[in-house]
N, C-alpha and C positions, 0 to 999 in steps of 0.2 A: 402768156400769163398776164393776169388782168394786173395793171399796179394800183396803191394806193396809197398814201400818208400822210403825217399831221403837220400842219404848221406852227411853227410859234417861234417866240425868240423873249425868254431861255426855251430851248425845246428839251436838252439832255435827259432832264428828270422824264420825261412822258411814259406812260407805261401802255399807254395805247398800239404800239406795234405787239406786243405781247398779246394784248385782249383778242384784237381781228386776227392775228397772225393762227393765233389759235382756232378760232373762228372757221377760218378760209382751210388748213389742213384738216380739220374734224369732220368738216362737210364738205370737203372736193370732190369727192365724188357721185353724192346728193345733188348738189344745187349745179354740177356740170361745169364747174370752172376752177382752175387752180387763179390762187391769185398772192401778191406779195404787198405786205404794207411798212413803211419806212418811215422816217423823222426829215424833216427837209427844216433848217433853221436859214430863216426867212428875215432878212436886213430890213426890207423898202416892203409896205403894205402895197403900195402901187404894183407891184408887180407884181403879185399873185396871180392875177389869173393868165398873164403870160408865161409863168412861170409851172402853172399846172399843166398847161398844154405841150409846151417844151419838153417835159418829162413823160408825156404820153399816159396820166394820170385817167385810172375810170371814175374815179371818188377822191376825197379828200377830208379829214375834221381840221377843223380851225379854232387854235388856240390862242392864248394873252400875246400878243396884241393886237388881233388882223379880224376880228369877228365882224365891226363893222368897216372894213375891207372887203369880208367875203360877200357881206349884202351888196354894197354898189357896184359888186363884177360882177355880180351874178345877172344869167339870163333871165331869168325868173325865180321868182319866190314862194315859199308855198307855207300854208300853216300859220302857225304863229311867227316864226320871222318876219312875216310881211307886217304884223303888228310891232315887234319891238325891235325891227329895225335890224337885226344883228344874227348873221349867218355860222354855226358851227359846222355844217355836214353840207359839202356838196358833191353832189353825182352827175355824172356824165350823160346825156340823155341826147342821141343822137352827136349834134354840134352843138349844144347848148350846156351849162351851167346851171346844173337848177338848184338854189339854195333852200336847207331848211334850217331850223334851230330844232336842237334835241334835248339841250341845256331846259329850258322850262319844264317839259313833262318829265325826266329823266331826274331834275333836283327834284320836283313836287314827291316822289313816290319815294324818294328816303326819309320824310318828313311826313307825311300825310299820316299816319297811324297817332302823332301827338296832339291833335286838336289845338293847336297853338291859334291863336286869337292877335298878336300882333308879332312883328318882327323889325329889328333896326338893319338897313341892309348899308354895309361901308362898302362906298365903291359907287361909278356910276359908268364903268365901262359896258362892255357887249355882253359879259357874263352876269353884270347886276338889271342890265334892262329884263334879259329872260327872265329872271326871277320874280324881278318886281311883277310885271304883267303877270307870272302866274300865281304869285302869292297874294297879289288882289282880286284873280278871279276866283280866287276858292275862296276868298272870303277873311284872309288876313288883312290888318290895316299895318302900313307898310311906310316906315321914315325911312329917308336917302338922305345919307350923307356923304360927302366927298371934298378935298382939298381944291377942286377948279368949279368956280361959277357957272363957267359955259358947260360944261357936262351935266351940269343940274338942269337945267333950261326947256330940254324937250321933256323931261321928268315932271317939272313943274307945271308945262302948257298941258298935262296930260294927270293933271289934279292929284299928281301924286305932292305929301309933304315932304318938303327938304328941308336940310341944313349945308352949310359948310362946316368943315372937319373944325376952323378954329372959331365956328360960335357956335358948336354944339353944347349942350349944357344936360347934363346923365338925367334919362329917364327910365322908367322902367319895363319892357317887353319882354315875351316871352323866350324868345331866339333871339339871339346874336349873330348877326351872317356878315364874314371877311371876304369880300370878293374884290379885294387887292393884291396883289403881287406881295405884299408887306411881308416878310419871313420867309419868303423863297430862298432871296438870295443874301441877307443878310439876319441880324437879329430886330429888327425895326417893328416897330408897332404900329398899324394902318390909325391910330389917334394916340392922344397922348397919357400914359398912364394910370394919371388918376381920373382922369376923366373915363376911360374903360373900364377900370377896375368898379367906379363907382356905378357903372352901368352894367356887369358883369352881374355883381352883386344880389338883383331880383331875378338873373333871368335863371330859364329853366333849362337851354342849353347853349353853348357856342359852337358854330361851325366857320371849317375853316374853307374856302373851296380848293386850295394845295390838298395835294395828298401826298404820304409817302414822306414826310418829316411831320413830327410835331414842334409846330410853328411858336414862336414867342405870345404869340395870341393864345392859343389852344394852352401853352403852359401857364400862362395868366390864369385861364378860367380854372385851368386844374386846379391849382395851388387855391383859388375861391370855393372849393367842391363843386364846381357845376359842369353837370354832364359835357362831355365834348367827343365831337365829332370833326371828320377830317374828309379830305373831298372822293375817297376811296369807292364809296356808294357811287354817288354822282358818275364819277368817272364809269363805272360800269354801266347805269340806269341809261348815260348820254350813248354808250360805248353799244348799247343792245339797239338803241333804236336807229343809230348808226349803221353796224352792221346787218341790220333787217331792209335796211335801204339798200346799199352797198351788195346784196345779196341777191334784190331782186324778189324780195320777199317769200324767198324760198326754203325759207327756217323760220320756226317761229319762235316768239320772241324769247320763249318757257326756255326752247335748247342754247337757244345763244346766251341766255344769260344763266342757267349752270352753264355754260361750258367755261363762260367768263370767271366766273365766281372760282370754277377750280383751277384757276391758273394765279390767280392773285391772292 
């Protein structure tokens, strides 16, 4: 049996052993392999990729906090990761590690049908680098903001506009994108209230990339009537191009993703 699982720390919430798990049983005996995927909560980013081989792992997704972890273990990079730096999905290929990011095209296609023209993205970890690189090459214009200087830094050498979280000052874009941790694990706002709310106010939607609780962010924008969204999409969109990987590309992407869709 081929293994597989996510990392992260918090990992509890993930609902990605659900998505593949379903995956790998609907088509076992299609694609020629049974296989099993698990939550592995991950302490030290350094040891990842000792840690995947220890467990006799074919694949893996890589969550909050080890994304750019999974880029400097990996043997090779492929895709856009090699662009924004920062690994969610890697597969076994012979002895080697090959990392990709699913995150970039997997967020784009929950979004793509609004024509949005800019976006404020909070956050400047592994999960905001995919985004930004792909909401700049479709054509969005794209603020970064975040509470550490040095996180902004390769963002900035790479023309994108920053701020820091306490000299942001509300402007107005179309989306609102939380790609902090912020309302996971407590009631916390990834900026400070009125300073969201006031920014909250012109846009046309907020998303969260948590799924699976609505977040103090998400209730903010509600309680402003502006659409909201939660990272449920995402998690499937990243979760298909994943398991098409993990698979061997012996499904295509239409069945994995109904199959995903009727499980969540």
């Amino acid at each position: 049996m081929k293994q597989f699982c996510v990392f992260g720390n918090p990992i509890f919430h993930s609902k990605s052993p659900l998505i593949h798990n379903s995956v790998f049983y609907k088509f076992a005996k299609e694609i020629g392999f049974s296989g099993f995927y698990g939550r592995y909560l991950l302490q030290d980013g350094s040891n990842l990729r000792r840690i995947f081989f220890d467990l006799g792992l074919c694949g893996a997704n890589i969550t909050i906090p080890f994304k750019e972890n999974a880029f400097n273990q990996s043997d090779e990079v492929r895709g856009i990761a090699s662009v924004v730096k920062s690994v969610n999905t890697l597969v076994l290929e012979g002895e080697k590690l090959i990392g990709y990011n699913t995150d970039a095209d997997g967020f784009y296609h929950t979004i793509s049908i609004n024509n949005f023209k800019s976006a404020l993205l909070i956050g400047a970890g592994g999960s905001a680098k995919a985004l930004a690189y792909i909401l700049r090459e479709k054509g969005i214009e794209v603020f970064i903001i975040n509470r550490s200087k040095e996180r902004l830094e390769p963002f900035l050498s790479d023309g994108f506009k920053c701020s820091l979280i306490q000299d942001f000052l509300p402007m107005s874009f179309d989306v609102v994108i939380n790609a902090t941790p912020s309302g996971l694990k407590d009631e916390s706002l990834p900026l400070s209230e009125d300073n969201l709310r006031k920014t909250l106010e012109s846009s046309k939607m907020a998303y969260d990339l948590i799924y699976g609780i609505q977040t103090p962010f998400l209730k903010l924008a509600k309680s402003l009537g502006i659409f909201i969204k939660d990272g449920k999409d995402m998690l499937i969109e990243q979760g298909v191009l994943a398991s098409y990987l993990f698979c061997d590309h012996k499904i295509s992407t239409h069945e994995i993703r109904k199959q995903m869709k009727s499980v969540l």
